[in-house]
KOLKOLSE-863523 format. One line per 5 residues: number of its first residue (from 1); their letters; for each residue x, z, y of C-alpha. Coordinates in Angstrom, 2 decimals, m for minus. Example, Ala and Ser with C-alpha at 12.3 -4.5 7.8 and 13.67 -1.06 7.14 Angstrom:
! KOLKOLSE-863523
1) AS) 12.30:7.80:m4.50; 13.67:7.14:m1.06
***
This chain:
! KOLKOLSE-863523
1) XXXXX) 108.50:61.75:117.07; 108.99:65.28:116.87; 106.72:67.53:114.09; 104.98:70.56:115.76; 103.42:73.42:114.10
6) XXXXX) 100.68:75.35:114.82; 102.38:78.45:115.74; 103.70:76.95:118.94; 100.17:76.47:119.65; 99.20:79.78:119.05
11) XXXXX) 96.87:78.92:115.63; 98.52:80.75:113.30; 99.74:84.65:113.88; 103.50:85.15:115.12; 105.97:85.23:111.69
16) XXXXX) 103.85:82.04:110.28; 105.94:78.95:109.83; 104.79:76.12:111.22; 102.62:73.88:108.61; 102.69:77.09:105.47
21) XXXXX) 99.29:78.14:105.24; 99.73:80.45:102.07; 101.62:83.38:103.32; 104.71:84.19:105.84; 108.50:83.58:104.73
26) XXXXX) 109.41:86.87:102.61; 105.98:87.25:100.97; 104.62:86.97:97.78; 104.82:82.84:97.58; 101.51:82.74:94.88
31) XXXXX) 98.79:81.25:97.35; 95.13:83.56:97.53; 93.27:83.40:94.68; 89.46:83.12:94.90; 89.17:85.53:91.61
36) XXXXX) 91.39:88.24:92.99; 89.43:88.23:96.19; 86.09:88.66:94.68; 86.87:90.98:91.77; 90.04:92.59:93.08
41) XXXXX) 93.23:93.57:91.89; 91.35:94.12:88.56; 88.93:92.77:87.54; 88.16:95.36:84.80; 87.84:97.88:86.73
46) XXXXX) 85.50:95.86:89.23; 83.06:95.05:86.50; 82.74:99.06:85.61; 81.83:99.66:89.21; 78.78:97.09:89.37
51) XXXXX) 77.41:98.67:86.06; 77.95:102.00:87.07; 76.16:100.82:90.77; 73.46:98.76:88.55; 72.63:101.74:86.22
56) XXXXX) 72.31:104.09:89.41; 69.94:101.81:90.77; 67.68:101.05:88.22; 67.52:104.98:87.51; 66.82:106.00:91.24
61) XXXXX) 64.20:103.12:91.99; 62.53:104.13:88.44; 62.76:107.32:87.39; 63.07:109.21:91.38; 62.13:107.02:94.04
66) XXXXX) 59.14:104.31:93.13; 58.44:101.84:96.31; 54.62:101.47:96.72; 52.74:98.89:98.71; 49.74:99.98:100.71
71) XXXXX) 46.45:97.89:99.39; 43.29:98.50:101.83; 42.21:100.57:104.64; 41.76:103.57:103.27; 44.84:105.45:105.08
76) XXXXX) 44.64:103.34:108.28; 45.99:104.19:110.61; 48.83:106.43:109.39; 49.94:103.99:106.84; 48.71:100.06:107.42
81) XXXXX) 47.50:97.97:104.62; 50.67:95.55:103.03; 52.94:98.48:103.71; 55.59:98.73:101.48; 56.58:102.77:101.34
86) XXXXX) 58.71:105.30:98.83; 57.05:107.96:96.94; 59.63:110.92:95.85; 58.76:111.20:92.27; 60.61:114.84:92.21
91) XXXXX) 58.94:116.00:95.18; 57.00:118.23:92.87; 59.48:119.46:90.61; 60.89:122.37:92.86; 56.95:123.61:94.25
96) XXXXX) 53.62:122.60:94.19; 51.98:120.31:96.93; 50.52:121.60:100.02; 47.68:120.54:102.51; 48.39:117.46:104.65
101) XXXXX) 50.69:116.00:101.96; 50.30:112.64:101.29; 50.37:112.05:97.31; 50.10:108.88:95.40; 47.68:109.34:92.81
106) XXXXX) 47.21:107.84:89.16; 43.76:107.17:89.33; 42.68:105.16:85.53; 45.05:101.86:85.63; 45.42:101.93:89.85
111) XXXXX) 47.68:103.85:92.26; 46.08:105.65:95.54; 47.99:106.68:98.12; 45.98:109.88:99.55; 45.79:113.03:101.69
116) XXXXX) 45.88:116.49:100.33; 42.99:118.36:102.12; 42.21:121.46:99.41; 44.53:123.14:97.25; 44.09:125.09:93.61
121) XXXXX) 41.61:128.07:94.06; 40.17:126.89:97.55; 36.30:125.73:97.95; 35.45:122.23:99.21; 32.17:121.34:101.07
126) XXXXX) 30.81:118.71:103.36; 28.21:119.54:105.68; 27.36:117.30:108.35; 30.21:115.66:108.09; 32.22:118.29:108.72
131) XXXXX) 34.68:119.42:105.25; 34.86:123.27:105.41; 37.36:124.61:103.31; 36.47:127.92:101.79; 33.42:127.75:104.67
136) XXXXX) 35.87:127.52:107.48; 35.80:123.79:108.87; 39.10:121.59:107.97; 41.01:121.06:111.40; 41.87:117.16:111.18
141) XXXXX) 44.24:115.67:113.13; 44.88:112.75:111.12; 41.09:110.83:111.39; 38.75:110.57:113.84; 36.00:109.14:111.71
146) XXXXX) 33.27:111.55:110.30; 31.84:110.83:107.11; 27.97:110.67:107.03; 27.29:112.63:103.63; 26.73:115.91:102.57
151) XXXXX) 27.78:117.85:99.16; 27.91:120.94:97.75; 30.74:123.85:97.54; 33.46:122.51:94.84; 35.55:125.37:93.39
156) XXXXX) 39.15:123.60:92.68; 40.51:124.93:89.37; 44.03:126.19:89.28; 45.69:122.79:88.35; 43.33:120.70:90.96
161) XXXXX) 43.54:119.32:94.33; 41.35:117.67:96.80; 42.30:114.28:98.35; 41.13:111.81:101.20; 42.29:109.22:103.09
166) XXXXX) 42.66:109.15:106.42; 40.56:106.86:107.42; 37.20:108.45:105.92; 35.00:106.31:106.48; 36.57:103.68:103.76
171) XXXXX) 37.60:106.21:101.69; 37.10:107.39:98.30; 37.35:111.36:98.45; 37.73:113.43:95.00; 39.27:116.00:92.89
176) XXXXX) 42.36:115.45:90.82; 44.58:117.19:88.54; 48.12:118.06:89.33; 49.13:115.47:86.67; 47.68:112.88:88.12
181) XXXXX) 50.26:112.78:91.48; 53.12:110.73:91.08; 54.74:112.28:93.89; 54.95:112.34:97.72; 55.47:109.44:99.99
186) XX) 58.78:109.41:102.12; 58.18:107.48:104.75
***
């Protein structure tokens, strides 16, 4: 009985000899080594990579971009309760935040995730449900909900903003300092 190889059968790639499964005639004749495939040429070298790759990480997801998960209604429907999104912690670094941003907040031991509605120097009111903004009424495109409350003209000092969620009517609403944002959400 005659011995065939798998290259007649078209198995192995044209140059194989039949029944060699390490290499071709002419190459190196040390079979592949699980270690060399996984860590490369060498390994050394490898090993600096993943720290250098680990110690990128852990800075970026700590110190720049924080991933925040969305607890409650409060911003429905622009961003859903059990969302997970990523606040730019150096958002702020550059220039200060602007109305319609949406900030996450230190607020005691808990982080909000909130709307910027009033900057530093402007005037907050609610009248009728209505929030007027240095007595000119706030032009919301992100809730259809009116709140049923009324409170007097807030003067913002220069360091404070005034938040909201976007869905007001299961929102807490408030002033807060500049330190107290963490930074602006992504997406």
């Amino acid at each position: 009985m005659r011995e065939r190889g798998w290259t007649e059968e078209g198995l192995l790639p044209a140059g194989w000899p039949a029944g060699h499964l390490t290499s071709p005639a002419g190459a190196a004749a040390e079979p592949t080594n699980w270690r060399r495939i996984v860590f490369g040429p060498d390994p050394s070298r490898t090993l600096r990579r993943v720290l250098v790759w680990v110690a990128c990480t852990l800075l970026m997801f700590h110190y720049m971009v924080v991933p925040v998960k969305v607890v409650g209604a409060s911003m429905t429907p622009t961003y859903r309760d059990g969302a997970v999104n990523l606040v730019n912690r150096l958002a702020y670094t550059r220039h200060t935040p602007k109305r319609g941003d949406v900030v996450v907040l230190h607020d005691g031991e808990d982080l909000i995730l909130k709307r910027i509605i009033a900057v530093p120097g402007e005037t907050v009111a609610l009248e009728r449900g209505v929030f007027k903004i240095n007595g000119k009424a706030l032009r919301d495109q992100f809730s259809v909900v009116r709140i049923e409350a009324d409170f007097d003209p807030i003067k913002l000092a220069a360091n404070e903003y005034f938040v909201i969620g976007d869905n007001r009517a299961a929102s807490i609403f408030g002033k807060y300092p500049k330190q107290a944002i963490l930074g602006k959400i992504v997406f």
